[in-house]
C-alpha positions as a Python dict, from the first residue, in 0.01 Angstrom:
ca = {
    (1, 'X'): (0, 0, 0),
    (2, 'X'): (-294, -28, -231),
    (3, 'X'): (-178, -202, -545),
    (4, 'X'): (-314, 65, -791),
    (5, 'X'): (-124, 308, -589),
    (6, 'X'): (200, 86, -578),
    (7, 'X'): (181, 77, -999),
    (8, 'X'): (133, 437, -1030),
    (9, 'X'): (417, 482, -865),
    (10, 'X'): (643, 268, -1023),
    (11, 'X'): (488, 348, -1371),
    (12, 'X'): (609, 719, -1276),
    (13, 'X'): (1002, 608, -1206),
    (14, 'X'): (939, 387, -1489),
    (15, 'X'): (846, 647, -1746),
    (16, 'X'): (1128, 916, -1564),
    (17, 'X'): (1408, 647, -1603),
    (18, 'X'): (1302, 613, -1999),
    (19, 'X'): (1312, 977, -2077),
    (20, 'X'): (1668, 998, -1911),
    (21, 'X'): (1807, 708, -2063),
    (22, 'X'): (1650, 837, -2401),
    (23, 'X'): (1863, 1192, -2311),
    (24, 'X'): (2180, 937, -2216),
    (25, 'X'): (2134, 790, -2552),
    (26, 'X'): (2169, 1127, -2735),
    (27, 'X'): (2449, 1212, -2514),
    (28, 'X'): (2281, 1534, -2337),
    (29, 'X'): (2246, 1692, -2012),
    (30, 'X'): (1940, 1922, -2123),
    (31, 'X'): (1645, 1858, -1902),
    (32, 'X'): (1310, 1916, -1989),
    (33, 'X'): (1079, 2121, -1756),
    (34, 'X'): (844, 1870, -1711),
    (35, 'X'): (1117, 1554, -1655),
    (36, 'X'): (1289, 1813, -1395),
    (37, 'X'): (908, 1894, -1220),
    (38, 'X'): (866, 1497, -1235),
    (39, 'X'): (1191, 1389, -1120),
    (40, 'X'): (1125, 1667, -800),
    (41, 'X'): (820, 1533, -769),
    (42, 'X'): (931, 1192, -669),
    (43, 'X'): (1230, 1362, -450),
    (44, 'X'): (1484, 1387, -670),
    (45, 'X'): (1675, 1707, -650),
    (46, 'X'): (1872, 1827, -979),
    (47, 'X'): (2162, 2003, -935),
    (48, 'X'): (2314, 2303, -1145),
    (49, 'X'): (2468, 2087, -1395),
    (50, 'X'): (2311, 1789, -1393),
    (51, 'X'): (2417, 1453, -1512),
    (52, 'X'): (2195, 1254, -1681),
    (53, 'X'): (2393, 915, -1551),
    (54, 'X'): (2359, 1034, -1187),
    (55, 'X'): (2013, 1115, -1206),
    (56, 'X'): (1975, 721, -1392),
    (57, 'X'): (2149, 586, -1061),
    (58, 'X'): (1906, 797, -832),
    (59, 'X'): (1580, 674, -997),
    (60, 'X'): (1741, 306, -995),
    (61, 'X'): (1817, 353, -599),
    (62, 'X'): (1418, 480, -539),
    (63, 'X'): (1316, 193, -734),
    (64, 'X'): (1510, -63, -566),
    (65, 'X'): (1413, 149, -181),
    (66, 'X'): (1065, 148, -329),
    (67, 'X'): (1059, -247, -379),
    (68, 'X'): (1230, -309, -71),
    (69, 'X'): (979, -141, 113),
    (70, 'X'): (677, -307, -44),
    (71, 'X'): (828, -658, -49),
    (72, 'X'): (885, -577, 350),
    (73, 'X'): (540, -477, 400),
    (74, 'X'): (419, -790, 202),
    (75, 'X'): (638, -1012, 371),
    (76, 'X'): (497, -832, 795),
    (77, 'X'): (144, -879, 655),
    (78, 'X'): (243, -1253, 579),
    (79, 'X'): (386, -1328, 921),
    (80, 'X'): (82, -1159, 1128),
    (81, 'X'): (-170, -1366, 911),
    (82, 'X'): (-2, -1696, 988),
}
C-alpha cells in the first residue's frame, strides 16, 4: 500500500477514535452526523443505540486488522526480495 495512503488511513481511525473517546469522557452516547458518516465510512455500522465504548473497541479492532495487514504485506515483499 502506498505509504501516503497507509497514513491517511490511519490518521482517519486516529482522529474517529479521539472524537469517541472525547464523547466517552463526557459520558454520552450522542453521535455527531459527521463522526456517524465517518465511522460508516471506514465500515463501521452504528446501531440504534449506540455505545460509545463498543464503537472504541471496533475502531481499536480495524486498527489492529489494519496493521496486521500492512505489517503482512511488508513482511511477503521482504521474503520475495531476498
Amino acid at each position: 500500500m502506498e505509504e501516503n495512503l497507509r497514513r491517511t488511513q490511519l490518521q482517519s481511525l486516529d482522529s474517529i477514535l479521539d472524537r469517541l473517546e472525547r464523547l466517552n469522557l463526557d459520558e454520552t452516547n450522542r453521535l455527531s452526523g459527521e463522526l456517524r458518516h465517518d465511522l460508516e465510512a471506514v465500515g463501521i455500522r452504528i446501531p440504534a443505540k449506540p455505545n460509545v465504548s463498543d464503537l472504541i473497541e471496533r475502531v481499536w479492532e480495524l486498527q489492529e486488522e489494519f496493521l496486521e495487514r500492512e505489517e503482512s504485506g511488508e513482511l511477503g515483499t521482504r521474503r520475495q526480495l531476498k
